[in-house]
C-alpha positions as CSV (number, residue, x, y, z in Angstrom):
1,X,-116.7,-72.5,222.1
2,X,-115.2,-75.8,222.3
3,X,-112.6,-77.0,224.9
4,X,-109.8,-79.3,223.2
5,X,-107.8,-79.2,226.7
6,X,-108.2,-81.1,229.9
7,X,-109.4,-79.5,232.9
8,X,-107.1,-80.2,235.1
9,X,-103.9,-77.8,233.9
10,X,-102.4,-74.9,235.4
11,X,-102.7,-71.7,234.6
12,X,-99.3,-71.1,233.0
13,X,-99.5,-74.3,230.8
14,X,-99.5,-73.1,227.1
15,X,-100.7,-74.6,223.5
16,X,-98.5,-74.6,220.6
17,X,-100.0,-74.2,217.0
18,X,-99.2,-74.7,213.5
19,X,-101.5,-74.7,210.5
20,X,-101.2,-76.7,207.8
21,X,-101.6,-75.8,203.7
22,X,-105.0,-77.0,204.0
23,X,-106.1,-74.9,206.5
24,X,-106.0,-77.2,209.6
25,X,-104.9,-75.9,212.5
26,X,-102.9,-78.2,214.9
27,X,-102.7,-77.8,218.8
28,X,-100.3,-79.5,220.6
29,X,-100.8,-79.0,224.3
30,X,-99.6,-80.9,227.8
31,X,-101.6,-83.4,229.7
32,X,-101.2,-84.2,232.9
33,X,-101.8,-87.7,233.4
34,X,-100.6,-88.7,236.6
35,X,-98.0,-87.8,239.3
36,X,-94.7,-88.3,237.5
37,X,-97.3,-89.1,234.2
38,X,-97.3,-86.5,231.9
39,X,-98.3,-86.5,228.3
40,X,-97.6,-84.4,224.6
41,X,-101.2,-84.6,223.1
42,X,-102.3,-82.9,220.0
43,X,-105.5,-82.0,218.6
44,X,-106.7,-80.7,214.7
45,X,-109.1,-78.1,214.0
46,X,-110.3,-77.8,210.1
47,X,-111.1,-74.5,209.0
48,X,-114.8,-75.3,209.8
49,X,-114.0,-75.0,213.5
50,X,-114.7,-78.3,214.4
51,X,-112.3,-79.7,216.7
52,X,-110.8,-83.8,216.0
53,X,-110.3,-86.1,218.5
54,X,-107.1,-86.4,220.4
55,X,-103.9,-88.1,219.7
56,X,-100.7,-88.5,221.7
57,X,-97.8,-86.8,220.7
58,X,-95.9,-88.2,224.0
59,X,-96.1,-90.1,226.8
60,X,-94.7,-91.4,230.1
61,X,-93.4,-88.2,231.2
62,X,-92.0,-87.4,234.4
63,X,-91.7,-84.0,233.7
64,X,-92.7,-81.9,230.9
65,X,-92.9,-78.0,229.8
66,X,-95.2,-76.4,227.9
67,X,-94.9,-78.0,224.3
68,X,-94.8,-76.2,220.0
69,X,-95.6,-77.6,216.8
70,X,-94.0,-76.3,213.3
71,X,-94.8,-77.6,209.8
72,X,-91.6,-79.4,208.4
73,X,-92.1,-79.8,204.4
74,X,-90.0,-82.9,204.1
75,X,-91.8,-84.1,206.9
76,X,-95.3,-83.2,208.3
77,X,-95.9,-81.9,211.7
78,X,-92.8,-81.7,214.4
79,X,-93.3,-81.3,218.1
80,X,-90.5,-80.0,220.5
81,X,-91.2,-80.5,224.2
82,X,-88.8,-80.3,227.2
83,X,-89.2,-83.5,229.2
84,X,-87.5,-86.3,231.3
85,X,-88.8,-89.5,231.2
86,X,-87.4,-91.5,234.0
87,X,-84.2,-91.6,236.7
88,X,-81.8,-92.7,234.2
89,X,-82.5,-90.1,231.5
90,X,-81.4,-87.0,231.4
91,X,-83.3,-83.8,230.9
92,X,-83.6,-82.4,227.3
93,X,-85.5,-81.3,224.7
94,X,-87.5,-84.2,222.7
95,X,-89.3,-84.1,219.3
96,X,-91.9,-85.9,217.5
97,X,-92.9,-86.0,213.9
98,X,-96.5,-87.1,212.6
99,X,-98.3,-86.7,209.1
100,X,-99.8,-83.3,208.3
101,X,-102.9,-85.0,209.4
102,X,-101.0,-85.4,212.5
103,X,-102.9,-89.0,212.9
104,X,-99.7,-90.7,214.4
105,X,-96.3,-89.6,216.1
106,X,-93.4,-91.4,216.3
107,X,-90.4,-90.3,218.6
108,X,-87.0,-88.9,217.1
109,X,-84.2,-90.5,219.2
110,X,-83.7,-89.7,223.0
111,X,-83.2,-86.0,222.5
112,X,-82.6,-83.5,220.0
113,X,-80.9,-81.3,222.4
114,X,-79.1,-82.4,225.9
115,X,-80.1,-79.0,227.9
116,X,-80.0,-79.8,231.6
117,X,-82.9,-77.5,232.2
118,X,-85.4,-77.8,229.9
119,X,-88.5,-75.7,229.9
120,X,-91.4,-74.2,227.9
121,X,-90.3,-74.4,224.1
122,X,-90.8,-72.0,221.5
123,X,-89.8,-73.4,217.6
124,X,-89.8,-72.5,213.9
125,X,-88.8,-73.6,210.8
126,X,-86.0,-71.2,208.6
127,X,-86.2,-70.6,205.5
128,X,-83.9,-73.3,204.9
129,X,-86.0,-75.9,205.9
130,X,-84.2,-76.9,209.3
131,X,-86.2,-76.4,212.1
132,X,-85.0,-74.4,215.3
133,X,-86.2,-73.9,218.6
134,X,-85.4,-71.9,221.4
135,X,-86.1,-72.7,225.5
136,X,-85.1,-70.9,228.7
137,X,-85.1,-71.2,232.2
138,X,-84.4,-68.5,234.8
139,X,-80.3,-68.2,234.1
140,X,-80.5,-70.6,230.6
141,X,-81.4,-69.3,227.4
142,X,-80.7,-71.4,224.2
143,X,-81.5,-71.6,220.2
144,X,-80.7,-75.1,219.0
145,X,-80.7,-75.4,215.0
146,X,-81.5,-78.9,213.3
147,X,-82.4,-82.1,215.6
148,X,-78.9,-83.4,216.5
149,X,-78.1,-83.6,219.8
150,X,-74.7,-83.0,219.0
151,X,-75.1,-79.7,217.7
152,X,-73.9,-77.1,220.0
153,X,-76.6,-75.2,221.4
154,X,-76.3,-70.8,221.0
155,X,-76.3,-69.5,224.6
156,X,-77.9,-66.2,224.6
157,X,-78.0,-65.7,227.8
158,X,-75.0,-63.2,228.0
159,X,-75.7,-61.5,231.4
160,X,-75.8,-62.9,235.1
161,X,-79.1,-61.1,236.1
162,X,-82.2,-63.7,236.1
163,X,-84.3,-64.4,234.1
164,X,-85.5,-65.1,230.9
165,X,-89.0,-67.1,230.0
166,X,-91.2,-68.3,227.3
167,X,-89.1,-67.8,223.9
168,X,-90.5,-68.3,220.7
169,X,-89.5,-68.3,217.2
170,X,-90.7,-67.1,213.7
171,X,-89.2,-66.8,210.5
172,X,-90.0,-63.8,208.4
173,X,-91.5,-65.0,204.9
174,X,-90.1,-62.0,202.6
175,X,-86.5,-61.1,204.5
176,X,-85.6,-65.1,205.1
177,X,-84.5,-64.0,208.9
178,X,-85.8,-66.3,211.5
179,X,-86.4,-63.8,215.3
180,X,-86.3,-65.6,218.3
181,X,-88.3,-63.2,221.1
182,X,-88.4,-63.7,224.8
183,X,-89.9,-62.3,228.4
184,X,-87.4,-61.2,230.5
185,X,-87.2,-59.8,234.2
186,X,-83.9,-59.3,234.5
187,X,-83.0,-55.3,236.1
188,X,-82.2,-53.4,233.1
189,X,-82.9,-55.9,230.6
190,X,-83.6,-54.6,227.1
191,X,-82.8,-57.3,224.9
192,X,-85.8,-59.0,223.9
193,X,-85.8,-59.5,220.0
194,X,-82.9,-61.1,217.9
195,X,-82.5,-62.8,214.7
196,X,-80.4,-65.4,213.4
């Protein structure tokens, strides 16, 4: 077994994954770097198990949640993290795009979605091509499709009971539906898959 983390993360921090056509799989996973120095790193595996070396995905966090990785076809690899970077930014949800080799990342603009709460992300791609992704935060639960911060987010949080955690998205390769899924410890809470 090899360990492609550092050793210094707590034990709710999470790794997003992606494979590529080629059969690479790509981790991207948070580092924590510093007191108010956090870090999006990301790390391929090839089929043959053998894990690459590191590359950074982000950097110069102040605060950052648990980070995903989808495989765009007109681009490469995309990374969605929650994050804030400083005392003049606001909180929202960031991405990153790199090669499928994901070698080298370049940031997308300032956000691709102006949540005040960002959290732990969850993201896929539709069978559209646009990729979507989903956070939530004890009373904030949001999908967000494409990168444009402009684009109004979907609240699904329709109840007043807390809370929701750790959503993620998949798109289903034979109906086209993309489900969004979600923890949830809210009394009487039931709702826990939905599609869009």
């Amino acid at each position: 077994m090899t360990r492609i983390t550092d050793t210094n993360l707590r034990n709710i921090d999470e790794v997003g994954l992606a494979r590529t056509s080629d059969g690479v799989l790509h981790v991207v996973w948070p580092a924590d770097v510093g007191p108010l120095d956090k870090a999006v790193m990301h790390t391929a595996i090839p089929p043959d198990g053998t894990a690459g070396t590191a590359t950074t995905v982000a950097t110069g966090l102040h605060s950052l949640g648990n980070p995903d990785v989808v495989v765009e076809a007109s681009v490469g690899l995309r990374a969605f993290f929650g994050a804030t970077t400083g005392a003049n930014e606001t909180d929202g949800i960031r991405t990153a795009t790199a090669g499928s080799d994901g070698a080298s990342w370049t940031a997308q603009g300032p956000r691709a979605s102006n949540s005040k709460q960002p959290d732990d992300v969850g993201a896929a791609v539709t069978s559209s091509g646009t990729p979507i992704f989903a956070w939530a935060i004890s009373f904030s639960f949001y999908v967000h499709s494409g990168i444009n911060s402009a684009t109004a987010d979907l609240d699904l949080r329709e109840e007043t009971e807390c809370c929701d955690y750790d959503p993620d998205l998949a798109t289903d390769a034979t109906s086209g539906e993309t489900f969004v899924a979600w923890y949830s410890n809210a009394d009487g809470e039931r709702r826990n898959v939905g599609s869009a």
